[in-house]
FIGU-34172 format. One record per residue (C-alpha): residue number from 1; residue in one letter; x, y, z. Coordinates in nm, 4 decimals, padded with zeros to 6 digits, m for minus. Layout:
! residues N
+-----+------+----------+----------+----------+
!  nr ! rest !        u !        v !        w !
+-----+------+----------+----------+----------+
! NUM !    a !        X !        Y !        Z !
...
+-----+------+----------+----------+----------+
END
This chain:
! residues 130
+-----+------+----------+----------+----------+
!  nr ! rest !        u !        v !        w !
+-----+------+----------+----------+----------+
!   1 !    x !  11.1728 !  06.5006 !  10.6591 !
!   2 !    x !  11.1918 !  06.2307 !  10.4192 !
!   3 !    x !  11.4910 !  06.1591 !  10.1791 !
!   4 !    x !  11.5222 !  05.9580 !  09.8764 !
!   5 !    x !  11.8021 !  05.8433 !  09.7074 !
!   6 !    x !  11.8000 !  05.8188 !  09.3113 !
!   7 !    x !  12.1061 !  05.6005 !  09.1901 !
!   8 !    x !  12.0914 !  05.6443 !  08.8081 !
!   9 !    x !  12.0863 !  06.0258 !  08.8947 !
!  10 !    x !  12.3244 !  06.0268 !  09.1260 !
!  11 !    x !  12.0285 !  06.2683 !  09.3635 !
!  12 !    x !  11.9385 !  06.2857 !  09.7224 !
!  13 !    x !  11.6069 !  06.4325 !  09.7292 !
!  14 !    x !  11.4802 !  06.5326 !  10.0540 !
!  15 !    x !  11.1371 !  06.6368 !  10.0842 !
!  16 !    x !  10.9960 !  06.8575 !  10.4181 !
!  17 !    x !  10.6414 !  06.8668 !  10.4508 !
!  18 !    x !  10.4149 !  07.1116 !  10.6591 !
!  19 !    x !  10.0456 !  07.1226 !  10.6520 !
!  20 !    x !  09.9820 !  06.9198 !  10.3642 !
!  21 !    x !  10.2375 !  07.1368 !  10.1808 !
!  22 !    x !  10.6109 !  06.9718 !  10.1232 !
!  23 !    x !  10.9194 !  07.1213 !  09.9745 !
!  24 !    x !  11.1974 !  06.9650 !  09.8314 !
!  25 !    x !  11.5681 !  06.9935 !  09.7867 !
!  26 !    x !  11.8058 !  06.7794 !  09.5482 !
!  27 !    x !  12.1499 !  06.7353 !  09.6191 !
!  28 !    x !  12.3191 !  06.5933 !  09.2755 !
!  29 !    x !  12.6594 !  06.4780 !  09.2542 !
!  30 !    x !  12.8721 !  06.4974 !  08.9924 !
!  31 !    x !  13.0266 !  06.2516 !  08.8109 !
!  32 !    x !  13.3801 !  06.3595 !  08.9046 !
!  33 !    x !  13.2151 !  06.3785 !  09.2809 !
!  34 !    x !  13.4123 !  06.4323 !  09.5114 !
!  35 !    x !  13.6851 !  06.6430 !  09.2831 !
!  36 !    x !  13.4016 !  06.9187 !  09.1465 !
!  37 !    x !  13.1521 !  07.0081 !  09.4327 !
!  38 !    x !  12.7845 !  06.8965 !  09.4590 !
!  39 !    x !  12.5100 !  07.1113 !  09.3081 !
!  40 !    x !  12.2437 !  07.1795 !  09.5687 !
!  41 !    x !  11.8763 !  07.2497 !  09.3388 !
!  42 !    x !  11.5249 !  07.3349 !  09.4712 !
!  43 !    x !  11.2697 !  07.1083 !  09.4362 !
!  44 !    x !  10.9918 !  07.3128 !  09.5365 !
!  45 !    x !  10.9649 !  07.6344 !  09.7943 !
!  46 !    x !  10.7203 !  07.7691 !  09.9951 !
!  47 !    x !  10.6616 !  07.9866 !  10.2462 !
!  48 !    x !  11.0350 !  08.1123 !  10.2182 !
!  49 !    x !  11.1182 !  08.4684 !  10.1119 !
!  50 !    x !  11.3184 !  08.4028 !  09.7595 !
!  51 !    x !  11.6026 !  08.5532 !  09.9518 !
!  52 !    x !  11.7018 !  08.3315 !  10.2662 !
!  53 !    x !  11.6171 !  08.0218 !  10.0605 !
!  54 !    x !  11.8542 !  08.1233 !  09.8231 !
!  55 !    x !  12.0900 !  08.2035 !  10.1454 !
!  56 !    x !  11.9742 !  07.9106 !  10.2671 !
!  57 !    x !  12.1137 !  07.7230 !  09.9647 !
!  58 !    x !  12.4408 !  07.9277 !  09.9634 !
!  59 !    x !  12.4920 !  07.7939 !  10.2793 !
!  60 !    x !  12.4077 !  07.5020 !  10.2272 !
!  61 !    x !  12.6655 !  07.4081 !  09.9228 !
!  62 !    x !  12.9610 !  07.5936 !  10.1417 !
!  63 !    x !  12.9262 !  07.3397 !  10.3967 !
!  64 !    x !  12.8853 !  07.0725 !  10.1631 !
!  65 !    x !  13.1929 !  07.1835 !  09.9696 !
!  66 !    x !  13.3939 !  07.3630 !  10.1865 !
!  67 !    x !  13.4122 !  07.2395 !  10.5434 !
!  68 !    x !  13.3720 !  06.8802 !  10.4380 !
!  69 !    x !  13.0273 !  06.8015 !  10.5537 !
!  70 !    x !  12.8549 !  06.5086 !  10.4876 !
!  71 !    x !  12.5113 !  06.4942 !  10.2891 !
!  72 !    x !  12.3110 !  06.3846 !  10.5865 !
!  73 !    x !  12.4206 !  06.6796 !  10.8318 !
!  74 !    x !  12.3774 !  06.9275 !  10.5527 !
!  75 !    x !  11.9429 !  06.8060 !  10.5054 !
!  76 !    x !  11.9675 !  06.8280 !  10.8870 !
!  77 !    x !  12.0947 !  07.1694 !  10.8924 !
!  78 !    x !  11.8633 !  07.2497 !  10.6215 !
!  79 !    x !  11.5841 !  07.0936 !  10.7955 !
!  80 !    x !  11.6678 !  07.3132 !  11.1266 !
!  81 !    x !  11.6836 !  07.6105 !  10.8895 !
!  82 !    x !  11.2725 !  07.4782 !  10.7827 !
!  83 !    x !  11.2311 !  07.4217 !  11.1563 !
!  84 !    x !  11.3442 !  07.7610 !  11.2612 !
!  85 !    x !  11.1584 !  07.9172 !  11.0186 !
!  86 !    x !  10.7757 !  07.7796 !  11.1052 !
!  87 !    x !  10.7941 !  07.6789 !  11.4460 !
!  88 !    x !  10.6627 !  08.0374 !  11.5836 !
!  89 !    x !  10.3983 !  08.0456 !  11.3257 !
!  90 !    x !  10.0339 !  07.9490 !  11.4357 !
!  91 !    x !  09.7688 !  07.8308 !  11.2001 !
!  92 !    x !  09.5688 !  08.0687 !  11.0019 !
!  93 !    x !  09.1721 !  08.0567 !  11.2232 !
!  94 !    x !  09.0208 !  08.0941 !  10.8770 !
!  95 !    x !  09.1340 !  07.8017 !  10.6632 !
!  96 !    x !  09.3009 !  07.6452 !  10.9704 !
!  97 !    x !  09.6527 !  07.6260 !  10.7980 !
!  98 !    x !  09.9620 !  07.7540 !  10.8098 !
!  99 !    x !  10.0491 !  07.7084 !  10.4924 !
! 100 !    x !  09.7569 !  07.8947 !  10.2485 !
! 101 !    x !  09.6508 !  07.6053 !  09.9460 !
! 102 !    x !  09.6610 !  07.8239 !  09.6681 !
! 103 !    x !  09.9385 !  08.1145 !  09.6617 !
! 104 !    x !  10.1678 !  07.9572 !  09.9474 !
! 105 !    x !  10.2079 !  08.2075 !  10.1578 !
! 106 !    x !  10.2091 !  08.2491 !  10.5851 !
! 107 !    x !  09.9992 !  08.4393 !  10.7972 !
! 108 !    x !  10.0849 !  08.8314 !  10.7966 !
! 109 !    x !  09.8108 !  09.0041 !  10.8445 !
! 110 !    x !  09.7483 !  09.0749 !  11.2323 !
! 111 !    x !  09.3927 !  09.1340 !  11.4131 !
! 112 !    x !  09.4197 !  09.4182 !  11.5884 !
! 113 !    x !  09.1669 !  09.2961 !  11.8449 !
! 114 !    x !  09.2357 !  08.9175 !  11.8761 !
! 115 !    x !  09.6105 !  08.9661 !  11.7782 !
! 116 !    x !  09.5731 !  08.6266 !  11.5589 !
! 117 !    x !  09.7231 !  08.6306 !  11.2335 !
! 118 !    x !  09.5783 !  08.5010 !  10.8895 !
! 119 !    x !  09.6487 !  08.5093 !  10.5031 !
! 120 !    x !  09.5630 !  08.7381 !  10.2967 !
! 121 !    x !  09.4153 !  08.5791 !  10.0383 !
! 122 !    x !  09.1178 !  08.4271 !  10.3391 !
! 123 !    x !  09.0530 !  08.7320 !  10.4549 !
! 124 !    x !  08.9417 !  08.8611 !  10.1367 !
! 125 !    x !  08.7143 !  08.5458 !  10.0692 !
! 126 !    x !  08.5960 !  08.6267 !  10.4448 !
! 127 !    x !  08.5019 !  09.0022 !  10.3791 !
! 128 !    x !  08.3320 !  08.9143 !  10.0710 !
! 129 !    x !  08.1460 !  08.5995 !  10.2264 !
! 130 !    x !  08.0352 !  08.8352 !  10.5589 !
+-----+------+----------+----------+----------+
END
């Protein structure tokens, strides 16, 4: 995970990156910070269901405003979250990826033979290519 701090902004930007693929989240503080809470944005997702990144988020700005966390243990939690979330997953034996280039998405689709699982998307290209 990398994090970058924009001043005039008044952001924390942290960026997660997994096969060549990264996603960010921005953590912007008010100017009446710490009397209004921070606003927690998405950069960029992928790979994440629309609903537990937007949990993900949810929980993200409760512990930030709530329970008095710091901004550093809340990209770590959110980083374990990201962890959590692709450590299980093996790489696609098509494109050799476990993120796919074009539509973002993980490998679903299981072999019923090999029991390996790949994208959608390259087994389509492979069926037509064969």
């Amino acid at each position: 995970m990398q994090i970058r701090v924009r001043l005039s902004a008044r952001e924390v930007v942290a960026t997660y990156t997994i096969s060549d693929v990264s996603m960010e989240l921005i953590v912007a503080l008010t100017p009446s910070h710490p009397l209004s809470p921070v606003k927690v944005e998405c950069g960029r997702r992928v790979g994440v269901p629309q609903a537990q990144w937007r949990n993900w988020m949810l929980q993200l700005t409760t512990f930030l405003s709530h329970q008095n966390g710091t901004i550093l243990d809340g990209l770590v939690l959110w980083k374990d979250n990201l962890d959590k979330k692709f450590s299980g997953l093996d790489d696609c034996m098509i494109c050799f990826s476990v993120i796919h280039g074009s539509n973002c998405s993980i490998p679903t689709l299981q072999c019923k033979t090999c029991k390996k699982k790949f994208h959608s998307a390259c087994l389509v290209r492979y069926s037509v290519g064969a």
